[in-house]
N, C-alpha and C positions, 0 to 999 in steps of 0.2 A: 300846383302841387306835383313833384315828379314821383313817379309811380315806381317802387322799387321790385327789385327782382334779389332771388335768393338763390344762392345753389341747391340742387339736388339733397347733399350730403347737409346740408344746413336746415333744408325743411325736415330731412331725415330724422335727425336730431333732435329737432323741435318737436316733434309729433312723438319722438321717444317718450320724452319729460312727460307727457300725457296719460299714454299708453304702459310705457313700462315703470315708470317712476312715480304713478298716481299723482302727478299735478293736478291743478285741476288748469282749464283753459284759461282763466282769467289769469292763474296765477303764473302759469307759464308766457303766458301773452308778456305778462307785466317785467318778467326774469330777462326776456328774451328780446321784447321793444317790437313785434310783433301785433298787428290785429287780431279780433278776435275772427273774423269770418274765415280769416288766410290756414288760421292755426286749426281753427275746426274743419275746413277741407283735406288740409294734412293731415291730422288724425285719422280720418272718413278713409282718405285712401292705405295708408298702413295698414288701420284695421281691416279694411279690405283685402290688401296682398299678402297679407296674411292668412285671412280667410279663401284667401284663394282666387280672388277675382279680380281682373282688370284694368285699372280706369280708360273708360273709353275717350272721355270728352278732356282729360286733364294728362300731362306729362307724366311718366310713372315715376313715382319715389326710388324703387329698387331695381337694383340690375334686372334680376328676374323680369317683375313689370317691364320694363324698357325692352326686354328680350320677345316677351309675349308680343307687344306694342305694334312690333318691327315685324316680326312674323305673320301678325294678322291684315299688315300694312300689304305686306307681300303676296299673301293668298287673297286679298281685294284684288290686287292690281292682276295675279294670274287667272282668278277667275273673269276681267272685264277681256283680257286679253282672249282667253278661251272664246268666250261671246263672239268676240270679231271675229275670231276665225271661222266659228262654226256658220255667220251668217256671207261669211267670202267664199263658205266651200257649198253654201247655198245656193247661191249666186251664180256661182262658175258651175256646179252640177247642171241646172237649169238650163243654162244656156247652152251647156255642152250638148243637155237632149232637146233643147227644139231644133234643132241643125239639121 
C-alpha cells in the first residue's frame, strides 16, 4: 500500500469543508477520498492556527504556522549555539587564570 501525500493548500481546503462549511468528517472524508484520522488531524491543526497555536510535531497548514515553525526552529538552534559559546568562553577563562 503506497502512502499518499497532499499539499499544504489541499489539506487546507480539506479541513475547510469541516471547520468553515460544517461538513461533518466523515462526510468530508467521503467528498474528498481522504481518511478519517488524516482529515481529523487537519482540522485539529486549523482550529488551532486559528486559535492561535502551533503545531509543534506536524507541518504547519498556513503561511503564518510555517512562519512561527521556522522562527522557533531558529531560536533552538541560536539558543544551542549561545550554550557553546558560553561553555568555550568557560574554558578559555579558566585556563587563562591558572597560568
Amino acid at each position: 500500500m503506497t502512502r499518499r501525500s497532499f499539499s499544504t493548500d489541499f489539506k487546507l481546503e480539506a479541513a475547510s469543508l469541516v471547520v468553515d462549511q460544517s461538513y461533518s468528517i466523515p462526510g468530508a472524508c467521503k467528498s474528498i477520498g481522504v481518511g478519517p484520522t488524516a482529515l481529523h488531524r487537519w482540522v485539529e491543526q486549523l482550529r488551532g492556527g486559528r486559535g492561535g497555536t502551533t503545531p509543534t510535531r506536524t507541518k504547519a497548514l498556513t503561511p503564518e504556522q510555517k512562519r512561527i515553525q521556522d522562527l522557533e526552529a531558529k531560536v533552538r538552534r541560536l539558543e544551542r549555539e549561545k550554550e557553546i559559546l558560553k561553555k568555550a568562553t568557560a574554558v578559555l577563562m579558566s585556563d587563562f587564570l591558572d597560568q
